[in-house]
C-alpha positions, -999 to 999 in steps of 0.1 A, spaced: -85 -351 585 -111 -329 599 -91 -312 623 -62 -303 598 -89 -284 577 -105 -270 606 -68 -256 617 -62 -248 579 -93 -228 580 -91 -209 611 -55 -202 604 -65 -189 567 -89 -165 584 -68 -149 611 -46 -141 587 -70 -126 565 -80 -99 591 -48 -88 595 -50 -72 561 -35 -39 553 -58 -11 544 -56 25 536 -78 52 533 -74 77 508 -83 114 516 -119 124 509 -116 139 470 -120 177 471 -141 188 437 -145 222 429 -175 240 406 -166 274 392 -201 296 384 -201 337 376 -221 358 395 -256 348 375 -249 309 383 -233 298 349 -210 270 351 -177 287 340 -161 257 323 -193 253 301 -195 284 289 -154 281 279 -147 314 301 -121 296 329 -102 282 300 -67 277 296 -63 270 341 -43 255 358 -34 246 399 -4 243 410 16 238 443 38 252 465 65 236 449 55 249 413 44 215 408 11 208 382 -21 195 396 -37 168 380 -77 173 377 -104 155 362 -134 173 350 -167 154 357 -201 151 331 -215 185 350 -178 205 345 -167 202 380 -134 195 385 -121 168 408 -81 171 422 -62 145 425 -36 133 450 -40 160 474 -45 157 509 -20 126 513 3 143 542 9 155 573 5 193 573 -6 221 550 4 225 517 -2 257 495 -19 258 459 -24 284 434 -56 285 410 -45 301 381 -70 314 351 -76 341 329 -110 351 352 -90 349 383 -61 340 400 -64 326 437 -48 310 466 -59 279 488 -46 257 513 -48 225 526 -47 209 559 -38 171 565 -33 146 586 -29 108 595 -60 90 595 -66 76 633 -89 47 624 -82 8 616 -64 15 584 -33 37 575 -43 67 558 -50 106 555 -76 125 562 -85 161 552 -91 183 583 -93 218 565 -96 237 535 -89 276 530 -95 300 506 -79 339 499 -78 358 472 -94 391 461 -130 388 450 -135 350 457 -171 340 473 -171 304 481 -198 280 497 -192 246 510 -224 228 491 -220 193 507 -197 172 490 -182 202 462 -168 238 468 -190 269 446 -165 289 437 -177 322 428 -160 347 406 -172 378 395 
């Protein structure tokens, strides 16, 4: 009796590490300020906006308790995909660069983020983009 719950146990946990697993892309959040350092969606100025991608396809966002704004399902590809910001303060362009996750899980990782756009500033603040606009 001992051995069949000693096999029944070891059996149960090889299995169990043979899991599947995946890794989502790291979130990319963005915080829109004016030139002075005012939060643009607190103060109302970057409303109605919008991003959408290369395929004229709507991106879902989610604004957080300090008015940043996180995007969702992006990054989860191989290869770069185009987006356009679109407000009534500005109008911009980014991209972004993906690929498969090379770890223990399936998965995608982002490996670049680009900006253009006429009169943009932006800063890479750990963890969140500052977008500036004038």
């Amino acid at each position: 009796m001992k051995q069949l719950i000693f096999c029944l146990m070891v059996t149960f946990m090889l299995t169990a590490c043979g899991e599947e697993c995946y890794n989502a892309p790291q979130p990319i959040v963005f915080e829109f300020v004016d030139a002075n350092g005012d939060n643009l969606i607190t103060n109302g100025a970057l409303h109605p906006f919008s991003i959408q991608d290369e395929n004229q396809v709507g991106v879902q966002v989610t604004k957080t308790e300090d008015d940043r704004i996180v995007l969702e399902n992006v990054g989860a590809y191989n290869g770069t995909r185009n987006y356009t910001f679109y407000s009534p303060v500005r109008t911009f362009n980014f991209s972004i660069e993906s690929s498969e996750f090379k770890g223990g899980c399936d998965g995608f990782q982002i490996n670049k983020l680009t900006f253009t756009g006429i009169a943009i500033d932006v800063k890479d603040e750990n963890g969140y983009y500052k977008i500036i606009l004038p």
